[in-house]
Steps between C-alpha positions, in 0.01 A plus 500: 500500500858558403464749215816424303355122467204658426599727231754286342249188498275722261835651326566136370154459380481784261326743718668831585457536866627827477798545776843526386757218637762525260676625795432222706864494671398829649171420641665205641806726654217746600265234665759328718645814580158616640417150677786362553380188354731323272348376189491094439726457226195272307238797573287509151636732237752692817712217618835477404500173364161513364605532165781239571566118366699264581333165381672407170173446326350851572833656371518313183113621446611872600796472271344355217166738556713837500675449235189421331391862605826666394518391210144614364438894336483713763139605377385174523648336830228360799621417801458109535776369717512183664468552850505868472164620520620852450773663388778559776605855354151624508546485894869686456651117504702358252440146380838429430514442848251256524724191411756437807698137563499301783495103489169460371565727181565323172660522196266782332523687831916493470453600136239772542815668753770383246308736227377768692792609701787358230331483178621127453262203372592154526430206292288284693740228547706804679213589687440143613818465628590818653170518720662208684769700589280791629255239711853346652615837607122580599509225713852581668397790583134475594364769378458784198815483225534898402511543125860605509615170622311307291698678235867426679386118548444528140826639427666284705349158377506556101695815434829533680751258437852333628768832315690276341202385272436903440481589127784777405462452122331302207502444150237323256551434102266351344556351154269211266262499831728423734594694782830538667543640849815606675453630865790610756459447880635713778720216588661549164296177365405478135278297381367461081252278395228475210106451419183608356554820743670674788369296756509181334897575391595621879337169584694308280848724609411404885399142400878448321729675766308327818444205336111456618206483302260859559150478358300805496160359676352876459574842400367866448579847419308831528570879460441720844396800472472671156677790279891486426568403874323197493662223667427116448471227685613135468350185716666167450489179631820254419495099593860428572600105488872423619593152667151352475396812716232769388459828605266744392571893573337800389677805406350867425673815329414847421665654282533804248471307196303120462864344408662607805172349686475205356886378557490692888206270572637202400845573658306582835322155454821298449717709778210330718586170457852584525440614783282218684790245339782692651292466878427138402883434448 
């Protein structure tokens, strides 16, 4: 009988069977070595994907399960992880690992990589929309998307924008609950408008100058990280109607200051459909 099975089978039951695997990477290195026998990636508790999902339904679970963990007093945390029957680390693994991407991954599975590796959360509207993108470029490909390119297809599709839409300066008054907003482009483009608050009034100050009508279908803002470095985050989704033609676009900023977020996203979102019009044309 294989002993690691063996031992590990009685590990996740709550019996000590005790022999020490937390090392498991070098009994593996030491085993092969000796027998020149590679070991099957999906061996129980060794393999190197053993601990690994790809289905979007087991990494939602995993997601949603450790930060159910994390989040409880450290006195008072049990291991009870969806499709985890032990703890990764416990076997010198790291469960952060777990969750990789490939075509069959989901939206919590692009998330859990999103804030684990960048610290960014998404509305779910966001993460609706932007696991599309992964799965296309999944597909392209044909097989795992590394976390550092999720994060440049991310970039890429919500955060950088055409330069002459690039913010260079801004100013907001707001008097008798109304706000007025003044941005200036890299272009040299101003642009003023007015509402019930800086997004609203940049709305209005794009709606005027283009002559379009921009709804705001959705919108959110968060604070990354925490302490006097914090950064924020803005997510925004514009409808833009012009000739009897809509076009939605989503734009996302991060910024130094929630302001500066909030009018970056929607300038990203609007240099979008600038963008697709120009190709149009």
């Amino acid at each position: 009988m294989d002993i690691v099975t063996m031992a590990m089978n009685l590990y996740s039951r709550g019996i000590d069977p005790e022999l020490d695997f937390s090392r498991m990477k070098d009994v593996i290195s030491t085993v092969e070595h000796c027998t020149e026998i590679a070991t099957h990636p999906r061996h129980p508790y060794a393999g190197e994907l053993v601990f690994t999902a790809f289905s979007g339904s087991h990494q939602d679970a995993i997601r949603k399960s450790t930060a159910y963990y994390e989040a409880q007093p450290a006195d008072k945390r049990v291991w009870d992880v969806a499709y985890l029957p032990i703890d990764p680390r416990d076997l010198g693994r790291r469960y952060e690992e777990v969750v990789r991407i490939n075509s069959q991954s989901g939206k919590g599975g692009v998330l859990h990589v999103l804030e684990r590796d960048f610290g960014i959360t998404l509305p779910r509207w966001l993460q609706i929309d932007f696991s599309r993108v992964v799965q296309e470029q999944a597909e392209k490909t044909g097989g795992e998307v590394e976390s550092s390119l999720i994060r440049d297809l991310f970039d890429a599709t919500y955060i950088h924008s055409a330069e002459a839409f690039q913010l260079v300066a801004y100013d907001t008054t707001s008097d008798a609950g109304r706000v007025r907003t003044q941005v200036a482009l890299a272009s040299g483009l101003r642009i003023a408008g007015e509402g019930r608050g800086t997004l609203t009034a940049l709305v209005d100050g794009l709606s005027k100058h283009f002559g379009v009508s921009v709804d705001v279908e959705s919108f959110d803002e968060m604070a990354l990280g925490a302490g006097i470095e914090a950064r924020a985050m803005a997510c925004v989704k514009l409808r833009v109607r012009q000739a009897q033609r809509d076009s939605v676009s989503i734009g996302v900023a991060l910024a130094e200051d929630t302001t500066s977020a909030v009018l970056k996203a929607v300038l990203a979102a609007i240099a979008r459909v600038a963008v697709r019009a120009a190709a149009v044309a």
